[in-house]
C-alpha positions as a Markdown table, in Angstrom:
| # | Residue | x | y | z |
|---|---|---|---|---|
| 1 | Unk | 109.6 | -55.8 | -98.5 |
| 2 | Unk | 108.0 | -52.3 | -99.8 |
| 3 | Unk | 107.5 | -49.6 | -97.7 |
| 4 | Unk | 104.9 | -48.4 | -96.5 |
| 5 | Unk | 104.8 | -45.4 | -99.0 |
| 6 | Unk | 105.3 | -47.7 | -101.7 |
| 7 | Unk | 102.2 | -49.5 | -100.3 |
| 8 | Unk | 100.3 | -46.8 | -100.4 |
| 9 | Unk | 101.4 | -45.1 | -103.3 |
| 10 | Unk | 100.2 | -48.5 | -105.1 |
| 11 | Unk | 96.5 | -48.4 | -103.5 |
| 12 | Unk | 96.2 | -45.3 | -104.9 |
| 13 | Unk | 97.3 | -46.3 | -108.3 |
| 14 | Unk | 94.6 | -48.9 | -108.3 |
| 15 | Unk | 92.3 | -47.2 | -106.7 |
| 16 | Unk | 91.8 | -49.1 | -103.5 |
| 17 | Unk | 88.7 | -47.8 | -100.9 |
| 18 | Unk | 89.5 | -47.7 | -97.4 |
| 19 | Unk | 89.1 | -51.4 | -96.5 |
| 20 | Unk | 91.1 | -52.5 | -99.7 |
| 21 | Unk | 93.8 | -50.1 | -98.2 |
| 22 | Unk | 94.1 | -51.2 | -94.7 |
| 23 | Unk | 94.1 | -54.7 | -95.8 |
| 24 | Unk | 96.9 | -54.6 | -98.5 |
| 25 | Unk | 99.2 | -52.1 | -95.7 |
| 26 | Unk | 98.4 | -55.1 | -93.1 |
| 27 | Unk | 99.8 | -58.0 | -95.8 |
| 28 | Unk | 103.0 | -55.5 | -95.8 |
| 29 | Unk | 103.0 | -55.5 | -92.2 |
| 30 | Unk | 101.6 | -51.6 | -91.7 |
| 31 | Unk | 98.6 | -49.8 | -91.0 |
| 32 | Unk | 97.0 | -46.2 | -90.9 |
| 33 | Unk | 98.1 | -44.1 | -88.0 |
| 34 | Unk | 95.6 | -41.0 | -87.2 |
| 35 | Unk | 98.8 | -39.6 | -85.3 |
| 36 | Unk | 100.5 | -39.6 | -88.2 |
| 37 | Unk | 100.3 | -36.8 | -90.5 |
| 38 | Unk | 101.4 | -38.4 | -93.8 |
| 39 | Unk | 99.1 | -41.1 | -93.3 |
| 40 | Unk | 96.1 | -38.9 | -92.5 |
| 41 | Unk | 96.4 | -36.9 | -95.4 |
| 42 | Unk | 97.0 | -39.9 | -97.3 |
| 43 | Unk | 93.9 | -41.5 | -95.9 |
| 44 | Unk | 91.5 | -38.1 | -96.1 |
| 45 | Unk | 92.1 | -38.5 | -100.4 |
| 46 | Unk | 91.5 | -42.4 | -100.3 |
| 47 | Unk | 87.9 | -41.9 | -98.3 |
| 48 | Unk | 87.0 | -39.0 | -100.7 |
| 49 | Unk | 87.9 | -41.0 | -103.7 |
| 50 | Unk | 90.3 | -38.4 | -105.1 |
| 51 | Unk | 93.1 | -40.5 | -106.5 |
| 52 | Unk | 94.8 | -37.9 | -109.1 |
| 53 | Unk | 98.9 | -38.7 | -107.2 |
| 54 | Unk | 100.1 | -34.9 | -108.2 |
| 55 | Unk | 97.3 | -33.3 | -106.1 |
| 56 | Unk | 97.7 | -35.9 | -102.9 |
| 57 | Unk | 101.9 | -34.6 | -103.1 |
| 58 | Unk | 101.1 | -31.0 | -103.5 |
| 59 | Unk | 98.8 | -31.9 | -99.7 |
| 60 | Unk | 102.0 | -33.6 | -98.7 |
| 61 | Unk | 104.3 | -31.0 | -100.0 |
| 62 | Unk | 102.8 | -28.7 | -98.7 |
| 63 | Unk | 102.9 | -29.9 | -95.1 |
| 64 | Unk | 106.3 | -31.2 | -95.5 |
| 65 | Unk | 105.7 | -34.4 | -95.6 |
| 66 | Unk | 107.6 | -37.2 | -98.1 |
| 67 | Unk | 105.5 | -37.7 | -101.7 |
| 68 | Unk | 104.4 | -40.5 | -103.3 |
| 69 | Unk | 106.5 | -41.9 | -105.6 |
| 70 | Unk | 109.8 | -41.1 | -104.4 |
């Protein structure tokens, strides 16, 4: 069973939209929290179509939050 990093780190590698995303995080048993900051960065890149993985973990980084890909 991934996590739900992992399941998100992979809709970004393929370059999932916002529907794609919440429907391959509810296969893994997840979903997008807006009271979670990880997920709202995550989310903010994903609707704004900015898939590039080292700036989304310099957002995280920078807010102390875990990075894609770890």
């Amino acid at each position: 069973m991934p996590s739900k990093k992992t399941v998100l780190a992979l809709a970004i590698a393929l370059r999932l939209n916002t529907d794609e995303t919440q429907d391959i995080l509810a296969c893994a048993g997840y979903a997008l929290s807006h009271s979670v900051q990880f997920d709202v960065i995550v989310e903010f890149f994903i609707v704004h179509e900015m898939f590039d993985v080292f700036t989304i973990n310099e957002m995280l980084f920078r807010y102390e939050q875990p990075l894609l890909g770890q």
